[in-house]
C-alpha positions as CSV (number, residue, x, y, z in Angstrom):
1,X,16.3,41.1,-12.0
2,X,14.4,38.2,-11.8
3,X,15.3,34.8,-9.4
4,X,13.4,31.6,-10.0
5,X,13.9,29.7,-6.9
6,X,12.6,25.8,-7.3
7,X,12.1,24.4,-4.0
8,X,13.4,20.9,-3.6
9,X,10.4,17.6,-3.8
10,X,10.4,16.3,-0.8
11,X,9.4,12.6,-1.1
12,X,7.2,11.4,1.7
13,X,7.8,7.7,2.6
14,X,4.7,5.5,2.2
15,X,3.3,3.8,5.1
16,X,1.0,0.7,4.8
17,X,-0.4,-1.9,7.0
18,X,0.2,-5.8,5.9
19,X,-1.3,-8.8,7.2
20,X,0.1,-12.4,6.3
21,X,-3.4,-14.0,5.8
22,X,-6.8,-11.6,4.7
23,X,-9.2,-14.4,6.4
24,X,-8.5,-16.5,9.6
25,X,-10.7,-18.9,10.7
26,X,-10.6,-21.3,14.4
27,X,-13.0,-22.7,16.3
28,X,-14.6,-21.8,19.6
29,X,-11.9,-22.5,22.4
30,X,-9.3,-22.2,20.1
31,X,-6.5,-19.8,18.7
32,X,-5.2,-18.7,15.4
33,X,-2.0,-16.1,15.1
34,X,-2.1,-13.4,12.5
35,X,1.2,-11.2,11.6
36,X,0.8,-7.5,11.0
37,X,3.8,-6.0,9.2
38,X,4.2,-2.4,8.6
39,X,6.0,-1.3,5.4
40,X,7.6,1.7,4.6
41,X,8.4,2.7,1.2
42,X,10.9,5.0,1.4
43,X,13.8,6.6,-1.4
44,X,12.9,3.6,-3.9
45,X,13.8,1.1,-0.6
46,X,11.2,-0.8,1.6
47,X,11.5,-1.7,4.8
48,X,9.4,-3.9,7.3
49,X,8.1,-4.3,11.2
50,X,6.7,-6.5,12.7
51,X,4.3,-4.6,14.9
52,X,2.0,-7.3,16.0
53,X,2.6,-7.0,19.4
54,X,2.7,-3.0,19.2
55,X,-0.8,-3.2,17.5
56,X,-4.1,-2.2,18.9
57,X,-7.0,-4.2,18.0
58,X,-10.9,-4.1,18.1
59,X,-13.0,-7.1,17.6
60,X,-16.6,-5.9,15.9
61,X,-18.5,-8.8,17.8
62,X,-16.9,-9.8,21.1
63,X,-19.2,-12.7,21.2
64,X,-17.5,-14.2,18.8
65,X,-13.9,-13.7,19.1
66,X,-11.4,-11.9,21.1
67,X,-7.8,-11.0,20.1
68,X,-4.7,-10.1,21.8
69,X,-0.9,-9.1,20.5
70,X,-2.3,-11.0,17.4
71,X,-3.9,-14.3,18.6
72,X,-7.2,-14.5,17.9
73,X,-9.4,-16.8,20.3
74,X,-12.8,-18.0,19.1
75,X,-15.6,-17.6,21.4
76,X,-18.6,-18.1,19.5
77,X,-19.7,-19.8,16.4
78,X,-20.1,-17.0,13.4
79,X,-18.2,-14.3,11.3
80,X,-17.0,-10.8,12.8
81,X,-13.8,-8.3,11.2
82,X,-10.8,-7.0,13.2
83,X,-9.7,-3.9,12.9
84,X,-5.9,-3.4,13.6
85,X,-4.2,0.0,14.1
86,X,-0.9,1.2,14.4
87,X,-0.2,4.8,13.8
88,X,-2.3,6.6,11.4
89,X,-2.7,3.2,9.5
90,X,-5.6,0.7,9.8
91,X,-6.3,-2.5,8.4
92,X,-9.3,-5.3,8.6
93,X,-9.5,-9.0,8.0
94,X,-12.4,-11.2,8.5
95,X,-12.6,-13.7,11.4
96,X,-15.0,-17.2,10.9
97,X,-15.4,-19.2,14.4
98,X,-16.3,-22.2,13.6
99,X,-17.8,-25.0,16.1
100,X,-15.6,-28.2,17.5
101,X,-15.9,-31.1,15.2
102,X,-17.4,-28.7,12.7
103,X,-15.5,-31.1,9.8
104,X,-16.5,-28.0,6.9
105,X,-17.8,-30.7,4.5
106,X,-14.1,-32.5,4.6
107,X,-13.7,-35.9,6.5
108,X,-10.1,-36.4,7.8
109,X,-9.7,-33.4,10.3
110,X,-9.4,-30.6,7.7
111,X,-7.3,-32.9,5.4
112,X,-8.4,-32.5,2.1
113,X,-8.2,-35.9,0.2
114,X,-7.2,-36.1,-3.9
115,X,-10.8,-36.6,-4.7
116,X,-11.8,-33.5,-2.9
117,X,-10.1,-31.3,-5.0
C-alpha cells in the first residue's frame, strides 16, 4: 500500500524596509526627518510600522551628518548614505548637507519661480 502525504505550503510573510523620501538633503546646523516603515506582506494583506524610532542607524561619514530616531542633522558640507536596520532588514538613502545660504542656483529661498521650471 502506498500513502502520498503532501505537506501543507507554508507561506512566509514578506518583510521590507520603506523610507518616505530615497534622498534628503539640509544644511549644516540644520535637521531633516525621514520615516521608515516596515511592511509586511502577509496572506495576500499588508500591514505597516512605523519603526523610526525603533531603528538603528549608521551614518557612513560622521563629518557630515549625524542621525537620531530619524532626524538627520547636518554637520558638514558634502554627500554621505545612512544605513537603517531593523531586524534582518536594511535599507540606505543618500544624505546632501548643504552650506547656509547655499541658494542651489534658485533665488527666493528654495522657491522655485514659473520661469525656473
Amino acid at each position: 500500500m502506498n500513502v502520498t502525504v503532501k505537506a501543507p505550503v507554508i507561506e512566509e510573510p514578506k518583510v521590507t524596509l520603506e523610507i518616505d523620501q530615497a534622498q534628503v538633503e539640509t544644511g549644516i546646523g540644520k535637521e531633516a526627518t525621514v520615516k521608515i516603515t516596515e511592511v509586511t506582506t502577509f496572506d495576500g494583506k499588508t500591514t505597516e510600522k512605523d519603526v523610526t524610532k525603533l531603528a538603528t542607524y549608521e551614518v557612513a561619514n560622521d563629518k557630515i551628518a549625524t542621525v537620531k530616531a530619524g532626524a538627520v542633522k547636518g554637520k558638514g558640507q558634502g554627500n554621505t548614505t545612512i544605513t537603517v536596520t531593523y531586524g534582518k532588514h536594511t535599507l540606505t538613502f543618500d544624505v546632501l548637507v548643504v552650506k547656509p545660504g547655499n541658494d542651489n542656483g534658485n533665488k527666493n529661498n528654495n522657491e522655485v519661480t514659473e520661469d525656473e521650471l
